[in-house]
C-alpha positions in Angstrom: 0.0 0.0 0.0 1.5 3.7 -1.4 2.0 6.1 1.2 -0.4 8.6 1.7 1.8 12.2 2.0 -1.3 14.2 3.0 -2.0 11.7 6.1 1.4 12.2 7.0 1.1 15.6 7.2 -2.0 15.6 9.2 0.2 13.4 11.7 3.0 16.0 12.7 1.6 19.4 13.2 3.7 22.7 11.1 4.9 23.7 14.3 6.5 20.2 15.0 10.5 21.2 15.6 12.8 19.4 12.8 16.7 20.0 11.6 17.4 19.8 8.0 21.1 18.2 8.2 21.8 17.6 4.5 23.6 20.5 4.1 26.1 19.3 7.3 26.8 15.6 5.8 26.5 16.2 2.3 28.3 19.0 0.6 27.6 19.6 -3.2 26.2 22.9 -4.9 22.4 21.7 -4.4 22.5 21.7 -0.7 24.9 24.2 -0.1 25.1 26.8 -2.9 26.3 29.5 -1.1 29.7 27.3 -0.4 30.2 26.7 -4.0 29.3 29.7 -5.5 32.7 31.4 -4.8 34.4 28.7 -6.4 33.2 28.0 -9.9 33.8 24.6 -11.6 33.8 23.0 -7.8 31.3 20.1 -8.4 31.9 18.4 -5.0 33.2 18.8 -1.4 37.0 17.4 -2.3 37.2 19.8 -5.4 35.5 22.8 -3.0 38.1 21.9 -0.2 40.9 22.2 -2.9 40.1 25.5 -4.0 39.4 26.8 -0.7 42.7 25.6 0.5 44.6 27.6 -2.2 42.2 30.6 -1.3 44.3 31.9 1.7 42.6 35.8 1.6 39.5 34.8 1.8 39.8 31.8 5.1 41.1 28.8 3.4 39.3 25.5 5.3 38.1 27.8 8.2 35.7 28.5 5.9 34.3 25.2 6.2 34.6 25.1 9.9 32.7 28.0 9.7 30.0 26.1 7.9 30.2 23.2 10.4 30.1 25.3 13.7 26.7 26.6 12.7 25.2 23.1 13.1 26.1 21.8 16.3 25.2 24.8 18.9 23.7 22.5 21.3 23.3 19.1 22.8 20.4 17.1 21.7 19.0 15.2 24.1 19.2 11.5 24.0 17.9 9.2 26.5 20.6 7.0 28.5 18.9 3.7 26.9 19.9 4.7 23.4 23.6 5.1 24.0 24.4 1.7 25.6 23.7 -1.7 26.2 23.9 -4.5 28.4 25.2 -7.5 28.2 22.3 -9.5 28.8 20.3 -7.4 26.5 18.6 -8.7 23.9 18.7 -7.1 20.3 
């Protein structure tokens, strides 16, 4: 049975809290144009990384740690149970 999108939608309110992470695991000009656009003929995150390397004035890399620092600005909570197991624990 096809998934129904507009059932979905009734299921998790707007206003439900979500992080779009693409643009912190995947780096290529569709999720993260403005990256790219400084570097024409960059296609993907080890040609992008080459040229900002060899772009000294304008950061180098810390431009990418730039990038990266504006995802992680807090802890997300996890509960205990997620992060370990026991030994007797079945899977």
């Amino acid at each position: 049975m096809p998934l129904d999108a507009s059932s979905l939608r009734e299921s998790y309110p707007s206003d439900y809290p979500s992080v779009g992470l693409a643009g912190l695991f995947v780096l290529e000009p569709l999720m993260t144009p403005a990256l790219f656009q400084r570097y024409p003929g960059t296609k993907d995150e080890w040609s992008l990384s080459l040229a900002m390397a060899a772009d000294t004035a304008n950061g180098g890399l810390k431009q990418l740690e730039d990038h990266y620092n504006t995802f992680i600005v807090s802890l997300i909570p996890s509960p205990f149970l997620s992060l370990c197991t026991y030994r007797r624990e079945v899977h």
